[in-house]
Structure formats: C-alpha cells, structure tokens
VEXDREN-2710 file (C-alpha; in Angstrom, 1 decimal):
% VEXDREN-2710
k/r/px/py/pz
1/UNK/112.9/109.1/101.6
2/UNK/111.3/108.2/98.2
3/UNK/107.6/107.5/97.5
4/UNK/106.8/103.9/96.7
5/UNK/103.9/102.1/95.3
6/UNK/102.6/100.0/98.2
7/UNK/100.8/96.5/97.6
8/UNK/101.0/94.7/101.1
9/UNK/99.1/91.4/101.8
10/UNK/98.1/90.3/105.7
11/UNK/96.4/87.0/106.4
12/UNK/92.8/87.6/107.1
13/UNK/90.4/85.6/109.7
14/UNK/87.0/87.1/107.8
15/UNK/83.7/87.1/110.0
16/UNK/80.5/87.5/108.2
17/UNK/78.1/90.1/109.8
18/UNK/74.9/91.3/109.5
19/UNK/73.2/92.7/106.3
20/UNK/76.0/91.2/103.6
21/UNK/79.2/93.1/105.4
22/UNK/82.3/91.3/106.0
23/UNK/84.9/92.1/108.5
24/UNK/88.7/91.7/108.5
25/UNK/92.0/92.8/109.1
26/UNK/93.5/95.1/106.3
27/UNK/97.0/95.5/107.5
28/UNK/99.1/95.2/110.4
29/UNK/101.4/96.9/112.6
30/UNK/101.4/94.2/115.2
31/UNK/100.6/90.6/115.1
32/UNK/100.3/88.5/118.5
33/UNK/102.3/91.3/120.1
34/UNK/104.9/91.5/118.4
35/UNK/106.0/94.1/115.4
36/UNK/104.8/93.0/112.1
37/UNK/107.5/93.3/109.2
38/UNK/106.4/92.0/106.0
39/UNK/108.6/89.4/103.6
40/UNK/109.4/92.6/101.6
41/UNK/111.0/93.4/105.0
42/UNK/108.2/97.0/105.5
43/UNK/107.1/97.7/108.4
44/UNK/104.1/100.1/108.8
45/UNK/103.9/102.3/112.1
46/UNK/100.8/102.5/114.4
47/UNK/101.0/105.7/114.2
48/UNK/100.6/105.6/110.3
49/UNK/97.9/103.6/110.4
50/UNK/95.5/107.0/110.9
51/UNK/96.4/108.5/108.0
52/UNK/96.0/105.2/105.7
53/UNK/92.2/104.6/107.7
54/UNK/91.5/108.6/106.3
55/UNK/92.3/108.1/103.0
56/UNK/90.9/104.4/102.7
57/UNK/87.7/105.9/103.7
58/UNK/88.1/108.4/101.1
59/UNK/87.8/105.9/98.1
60/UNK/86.2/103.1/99.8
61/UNK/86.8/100.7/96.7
62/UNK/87.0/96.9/97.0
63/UNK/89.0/95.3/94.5
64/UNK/90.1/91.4/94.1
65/UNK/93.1/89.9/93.2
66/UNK/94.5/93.0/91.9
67/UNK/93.1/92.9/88.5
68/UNK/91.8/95.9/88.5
69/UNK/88.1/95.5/88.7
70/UNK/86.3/96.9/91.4
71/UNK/84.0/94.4/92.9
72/UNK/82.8/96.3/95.8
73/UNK/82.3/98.9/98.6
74/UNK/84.8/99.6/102.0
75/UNK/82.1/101.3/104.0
76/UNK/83.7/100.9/107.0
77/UNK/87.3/101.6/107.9
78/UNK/88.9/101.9/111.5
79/UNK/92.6/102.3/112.7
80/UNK/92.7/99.6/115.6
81/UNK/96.0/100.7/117.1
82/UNK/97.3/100.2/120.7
83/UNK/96.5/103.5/121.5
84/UNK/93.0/103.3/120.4
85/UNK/92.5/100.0/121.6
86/UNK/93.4/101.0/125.1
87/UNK/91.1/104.0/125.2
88/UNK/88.0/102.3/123.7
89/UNK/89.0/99.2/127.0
90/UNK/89.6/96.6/123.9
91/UNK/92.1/93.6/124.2
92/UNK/93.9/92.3/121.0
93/UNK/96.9/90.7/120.1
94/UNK/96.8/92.3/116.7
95/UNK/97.2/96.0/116.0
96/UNK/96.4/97.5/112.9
97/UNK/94.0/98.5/110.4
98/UNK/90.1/97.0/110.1
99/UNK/87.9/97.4/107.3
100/UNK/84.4/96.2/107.1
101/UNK/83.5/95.3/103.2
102/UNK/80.6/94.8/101.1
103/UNK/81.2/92.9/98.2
104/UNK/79.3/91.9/94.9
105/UNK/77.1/89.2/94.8
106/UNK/79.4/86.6/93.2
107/UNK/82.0/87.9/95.5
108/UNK/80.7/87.0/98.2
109/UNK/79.4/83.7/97.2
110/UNK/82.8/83.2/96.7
111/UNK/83.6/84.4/100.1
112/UNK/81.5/82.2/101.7
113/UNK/82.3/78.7/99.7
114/UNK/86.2/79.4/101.0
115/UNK/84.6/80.2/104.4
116/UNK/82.9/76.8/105.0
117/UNK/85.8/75.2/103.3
118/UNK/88.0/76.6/106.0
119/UNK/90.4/77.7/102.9
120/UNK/92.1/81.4/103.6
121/UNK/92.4/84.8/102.3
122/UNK/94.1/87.8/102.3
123/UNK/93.5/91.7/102.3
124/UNK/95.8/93.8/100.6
125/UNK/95.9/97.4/100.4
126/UNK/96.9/99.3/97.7
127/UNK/98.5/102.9/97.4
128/UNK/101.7/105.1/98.3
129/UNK/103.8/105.7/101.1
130/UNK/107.3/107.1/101.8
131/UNK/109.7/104.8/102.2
132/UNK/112.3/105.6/105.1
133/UNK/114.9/103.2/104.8
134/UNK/117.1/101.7/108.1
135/UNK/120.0/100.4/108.6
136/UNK/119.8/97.8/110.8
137/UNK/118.4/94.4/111.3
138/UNK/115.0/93.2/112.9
139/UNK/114.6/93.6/116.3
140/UNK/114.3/89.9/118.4
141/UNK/110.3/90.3/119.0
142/UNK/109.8/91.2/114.8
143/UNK/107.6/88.4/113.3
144/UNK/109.2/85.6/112.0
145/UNK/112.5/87.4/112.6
146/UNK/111.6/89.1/109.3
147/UNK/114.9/91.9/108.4
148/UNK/113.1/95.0/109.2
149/UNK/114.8/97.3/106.0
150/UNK/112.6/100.1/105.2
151/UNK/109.5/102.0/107.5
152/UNK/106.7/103.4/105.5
153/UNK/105.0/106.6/106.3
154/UNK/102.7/109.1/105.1
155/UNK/100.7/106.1/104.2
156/UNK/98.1/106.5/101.6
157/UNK/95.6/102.8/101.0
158/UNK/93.6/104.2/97.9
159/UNK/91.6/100.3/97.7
160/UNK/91.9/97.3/99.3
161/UNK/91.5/93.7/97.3
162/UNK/90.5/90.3/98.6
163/UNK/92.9/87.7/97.2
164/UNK/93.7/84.1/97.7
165/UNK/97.1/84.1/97.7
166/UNK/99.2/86.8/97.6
167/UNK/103.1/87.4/97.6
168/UNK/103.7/90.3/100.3
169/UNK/102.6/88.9/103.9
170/UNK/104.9/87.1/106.3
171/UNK/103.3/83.3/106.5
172/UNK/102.0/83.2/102.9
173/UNK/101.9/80.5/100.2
174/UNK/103.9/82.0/97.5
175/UNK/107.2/83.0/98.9
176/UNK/109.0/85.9/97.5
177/UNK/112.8/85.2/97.1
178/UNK/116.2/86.7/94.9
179/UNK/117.4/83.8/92.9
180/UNK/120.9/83.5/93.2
181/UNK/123.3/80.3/91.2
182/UNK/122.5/78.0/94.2
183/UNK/119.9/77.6/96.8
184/UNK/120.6/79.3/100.5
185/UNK/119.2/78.0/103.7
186/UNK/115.6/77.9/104.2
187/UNK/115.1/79.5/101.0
188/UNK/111.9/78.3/98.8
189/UNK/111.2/77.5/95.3
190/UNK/109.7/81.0/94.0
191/UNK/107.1/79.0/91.7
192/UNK/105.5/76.4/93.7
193/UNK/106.5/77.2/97.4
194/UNK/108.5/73.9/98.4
195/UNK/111.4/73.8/100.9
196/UNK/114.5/73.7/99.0
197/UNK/118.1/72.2/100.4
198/UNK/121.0/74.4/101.0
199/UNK/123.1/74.7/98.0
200/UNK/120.8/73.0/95.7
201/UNK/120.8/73.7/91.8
202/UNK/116.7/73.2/90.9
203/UNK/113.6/72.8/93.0
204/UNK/112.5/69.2/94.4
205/UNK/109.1/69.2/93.3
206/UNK/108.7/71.7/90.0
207/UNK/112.6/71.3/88.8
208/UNK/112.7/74.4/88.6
209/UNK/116.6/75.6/87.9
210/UNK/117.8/78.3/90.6
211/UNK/118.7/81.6/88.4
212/UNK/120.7/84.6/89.1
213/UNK/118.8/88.0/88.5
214/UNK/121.2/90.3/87.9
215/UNK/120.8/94.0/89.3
216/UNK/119.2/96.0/86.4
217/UNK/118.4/99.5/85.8
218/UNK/114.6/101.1/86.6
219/UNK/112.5/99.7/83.8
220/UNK/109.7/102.2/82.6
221/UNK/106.4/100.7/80.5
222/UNK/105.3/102.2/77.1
223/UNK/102.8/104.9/77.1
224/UNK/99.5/103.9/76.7
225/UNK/95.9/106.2/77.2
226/UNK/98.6/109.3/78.0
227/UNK/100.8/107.7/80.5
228/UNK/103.4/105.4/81.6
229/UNK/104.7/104.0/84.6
230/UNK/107.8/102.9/86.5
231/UNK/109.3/99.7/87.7
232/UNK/111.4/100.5/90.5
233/UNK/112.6/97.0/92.1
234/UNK/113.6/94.9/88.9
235/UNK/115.4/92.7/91.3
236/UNK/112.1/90.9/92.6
237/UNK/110.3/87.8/91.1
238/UNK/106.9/90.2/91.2
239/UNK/105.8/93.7/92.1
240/UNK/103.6/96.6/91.5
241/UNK/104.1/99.7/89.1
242/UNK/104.6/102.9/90.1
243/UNK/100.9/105.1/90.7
244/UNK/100.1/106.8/87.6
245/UNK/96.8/108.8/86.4
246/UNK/96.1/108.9/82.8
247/UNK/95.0/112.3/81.5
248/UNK/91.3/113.1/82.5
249/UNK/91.3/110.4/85.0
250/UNK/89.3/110.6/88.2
251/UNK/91.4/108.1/89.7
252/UNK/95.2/106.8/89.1
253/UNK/96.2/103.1/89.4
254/UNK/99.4/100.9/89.0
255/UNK/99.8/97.6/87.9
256/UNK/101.1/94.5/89.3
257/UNK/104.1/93.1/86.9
258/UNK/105.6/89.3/87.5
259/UNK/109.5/87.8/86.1
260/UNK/108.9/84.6/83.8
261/UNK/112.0/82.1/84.2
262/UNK/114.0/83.7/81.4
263/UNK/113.5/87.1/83.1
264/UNK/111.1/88.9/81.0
265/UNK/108.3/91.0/82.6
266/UNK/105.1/90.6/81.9
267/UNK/102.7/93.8/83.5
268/UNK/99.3/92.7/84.3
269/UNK/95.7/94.8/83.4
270/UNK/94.9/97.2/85.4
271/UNK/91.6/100.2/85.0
272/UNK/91.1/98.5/81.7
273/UNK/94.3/98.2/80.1
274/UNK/97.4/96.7/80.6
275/UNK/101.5/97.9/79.1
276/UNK/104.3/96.8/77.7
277/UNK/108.1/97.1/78.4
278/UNK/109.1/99.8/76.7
279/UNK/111.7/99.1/74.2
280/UNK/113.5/102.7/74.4
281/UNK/116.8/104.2/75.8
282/UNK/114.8/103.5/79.7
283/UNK/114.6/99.7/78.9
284/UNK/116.1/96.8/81.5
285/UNK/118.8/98.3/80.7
286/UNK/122.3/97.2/82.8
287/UNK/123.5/100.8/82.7
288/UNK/121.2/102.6/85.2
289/UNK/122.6/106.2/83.1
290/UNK/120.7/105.2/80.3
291/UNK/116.8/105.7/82.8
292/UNK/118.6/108.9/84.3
293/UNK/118.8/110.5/80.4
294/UNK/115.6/109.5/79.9
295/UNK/114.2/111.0/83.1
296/UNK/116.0/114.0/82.2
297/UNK/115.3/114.7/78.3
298/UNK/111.3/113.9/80.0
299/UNK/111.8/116.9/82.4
300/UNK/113.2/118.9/79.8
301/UNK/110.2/118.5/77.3
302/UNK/107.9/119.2/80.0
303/UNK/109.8/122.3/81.2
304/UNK/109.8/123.3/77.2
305/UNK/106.5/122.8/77.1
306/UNK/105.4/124.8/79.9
307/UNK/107.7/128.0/78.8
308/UNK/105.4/128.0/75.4
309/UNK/102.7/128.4/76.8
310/UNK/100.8/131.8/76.7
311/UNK/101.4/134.3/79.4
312/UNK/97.9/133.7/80.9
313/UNK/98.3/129.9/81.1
314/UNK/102.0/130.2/81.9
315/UNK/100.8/131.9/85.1
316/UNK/98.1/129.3/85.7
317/UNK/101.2/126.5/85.4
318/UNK/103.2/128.3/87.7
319/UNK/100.8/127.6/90.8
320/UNK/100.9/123.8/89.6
321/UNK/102.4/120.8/91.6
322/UNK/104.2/118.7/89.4
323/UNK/101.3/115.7/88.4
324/UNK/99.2/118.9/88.0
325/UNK/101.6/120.4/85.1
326/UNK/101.5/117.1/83.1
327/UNK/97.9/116.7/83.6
328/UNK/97.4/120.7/82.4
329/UNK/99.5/119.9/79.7
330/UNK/97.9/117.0/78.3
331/UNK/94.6/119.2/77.6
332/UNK/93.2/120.2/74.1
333/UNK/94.1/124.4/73.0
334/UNK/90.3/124.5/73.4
END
C-alpha cells in the first residue's frame, strides 16, 4: 500500500440549522444502499470512516473550492456508519461521514443564494490515506457500476471545502476521463461535460479534439518556501499534490494541479503560494528512471546531512521519523 493525497467530492443536500450551522454529508461509504465508489474508482470503508471523523475534528477547518483559504469552522463532525446508525435506532439510506459547518459571513450568503436557487454543492475532504489497491472489478450493487480499483484506509480528512463543482464524486458535472485518439462509449468531453459518440474525433458542443496522454513519469514541483511536492497520477486531466509542510509550518497542505489541451500542468495556490513544474532531471519526464535518481541523490543529501551533524544532534536525529529529519534539518545552527 502507498500513501496518497486524498481530495474526494460527494453530492451534498445541505440543511440550514439553528444559530448559522450548516449540515451535510462529507463523504460516503454507502449511497441508497449500495457501496459508494467514486469516478476515481476509491472506495472508503465504514469502518474507516472513524478514524477520518477523529482527525477531521482535530483541525476543524472549512475551506472552499480548494483554493486554499480557510473560510470557516467544522465544529461538528460524526461517523454515521451502519453500525452506528443501528445502535443510535437511525434509518438512512446513506452511510458515511456528517459534518456540521459554520462558515464566514459571505460564505454563507453564498450558501443560501444556491439554496433558494435549488442549484447544488459538494463537500470534499481533503487529506491522506493508504491506498490498497484490488484486483478486481465493481461488485453488481457499486454505484453507478463504478470499477472499484483501489480501497483507502488509515484515512486522515485534515479540512473539508464546499465547492460547486467538483471532479471526484460519482454523478458530478465535470467528468473525469483518459483521453485516448478516439472517443469510447459513454465517454464525455473532459471540458464541458457533453455526451460524446463512440469513436468520435472532437466534442459536439466545445470541438474539443480527443488527445492521447501518454503514460509519464512522477512529476515533482519546484521548491518554493522550503519544500516541494509530488505529482503522482500524471495520467489524469486534474488532481491534487502530494501533502507537504514547509519548514516551520503548523500545518502541511497540497495543491490541486489541472492538464491544459497541449498537456502542460498548471498547479493551483494553495496556503498562500502556488509552484511550478520543475524543470530538473524529475521533470514529465517519459523515462520514470530519471524521478527514481532524483529521489535517490535527495535521500542521499539528506542522509549526508544528517551524518554531519554533531554528536549531540546526531542523537537527537536518530529518534526522528522521516518528515521529522527534514524538518530538523531545515533549522538555523542557532
């Protein structure tokens, strides 16, 4: 299993309760009764649920649209899985994870035009899991008959953001797709969302040509306020960064990236800055060996650096996890 930067999107019916606290659905394990796998084809446990309700409760932060700006509170949190649900005597069709939210003032104004308006939104968490992948295909009750690929666990949500539209929930606007030299059945344009015929060469509505991506190497970003992150899936239209901290950092973030039509990536701001691509040897690189030298002449700086230090802080290293040595590292002599 391999840890993963999570960013997962459910559709949301938000009530409006008493003294300016919304409530909603954060993520799912079930929907109507059946198991949820998402269009990235994840599927998140009841069981896991717990352990993403603890640490969601730990940071409480309310984000929107990903952008990095925190634009409220996540007071309550509570894992509504079938298990709890039966021993509480609750009914639901739905099983999952429910937050209750407070959020700014022109948040929620905002919150409440889309509410009358009957337009809708989405939660999505945001944080790290390990990904176990499977090898088989979904099961005949999975939503939408969604291909079940990889089961996260060890679940960590460190914020949750409201957004309009998002790319990671079964039944959502913006459908995420591989582009291949022609259209395949029932696929949709990537850009504006319309059905597209098998075999077809561009989209309907936008014209929009249907690209290969070809499979690429791990891209990493340039180093920016002390640290740099990792694109893992450079095969997908959009994604998120791998979860970084930058030296003397309370908190760590990642960043959500998107592929323009000539398959560049753009990474988007995140905790007040944004990167670029770097342009080294760990680059979008076709030959995967050339991010392997780079992860290992980085592990071999680090492992330099370390042996330099003096005896008393070489002993202080030693008790160190990994993000711990970095961080230690990246301290003044003083």
């Amino acid at each position: 299993m391999t840890t993963v930067s999570i960013a997962k999107s459910a559709p949301a019916r938000i009530a409006k309760g008493k003294l300016g606290v919304y409530f909603a659905w954060g993520a799912f394990s079930k929907r109507d009764g059946q198991t949820f796998t998402d269009s990235h084809g994840d599927q998140i446990p009841d069981d896991e649920m717990i352990a993403g309700a603890l640490s969601l409760a730990k940071s409480a932060q309310l984000g929107h649209e990903h952008d990095g700006t925190i634009t409220g509170s996540v007071p309550l949190v509570m894992p509504m899985t079938e298990d709890v649900q039966a021993a509480l005597e609750l009914t639901s069709p739905h099983a999952g994870l429910v937050v209750g939210f407070t959020p700014t003032a022109e948040v929620a104004k905002s919150i409440d035009e889309s509410l009358a308006a009957g337009e809708p939104w989405q939660m999505s968490i945001e944080g790290l899991a390990l990904a176990e992948t499977v090898a088989k295909s979904a099961a005949p009750g999975d939503v939408a008959k969604a291909e079940h690929k990889r089961t996260l666990r060890n679940l960590t949500i460190n914020k949750i953001d409201l957004v309009r539209a998002a790319a990671h929930g079964a039944g959502t606007a913006i459908a995420i797709a591989k582009r291949a030299d022609v259209a395949k059945a029932g696929m949709k344009c990537p850009d504006c969302g319309a059905a597209m015929a098998e075999n077809a060469t561009t989209c309907p509505d936008c014209k929009l040509a249907v690209k290969p991506v070809a499979k690429r190497a791990p891209a990493l970003t340039d180093a920016t306020n002390g640290h740099q992150h990792l694109i893992d899936d450079a095969e997908c239209p959009d994604g998120f960064t791998s979860w970084e901290r930058a030296p003397g950092a309370e908190y760590g973030h990642s960043h959500p990236w998107v592929r323009a039509a000539d398959g560049s990536l753009t990474v988007g701001e995140s905790d007040g800055h944004t990167h670029a691509i770097s342009t080294g040897d760990a680059t979008m690189a076709d030959d995967i060996t050339k991010s392997l030298q780079a992860d290992l002449a980085k592990a071999r700086a680090t492992l330099g650096a370390v042996l330099a230090l003096p005896a008393e802080q070489l002993t202080y290293a030693k008790r160190l996890d990994e993000a711990g040595v970095i961080a230690y590292l990246a301290k003044s002599a003083t």
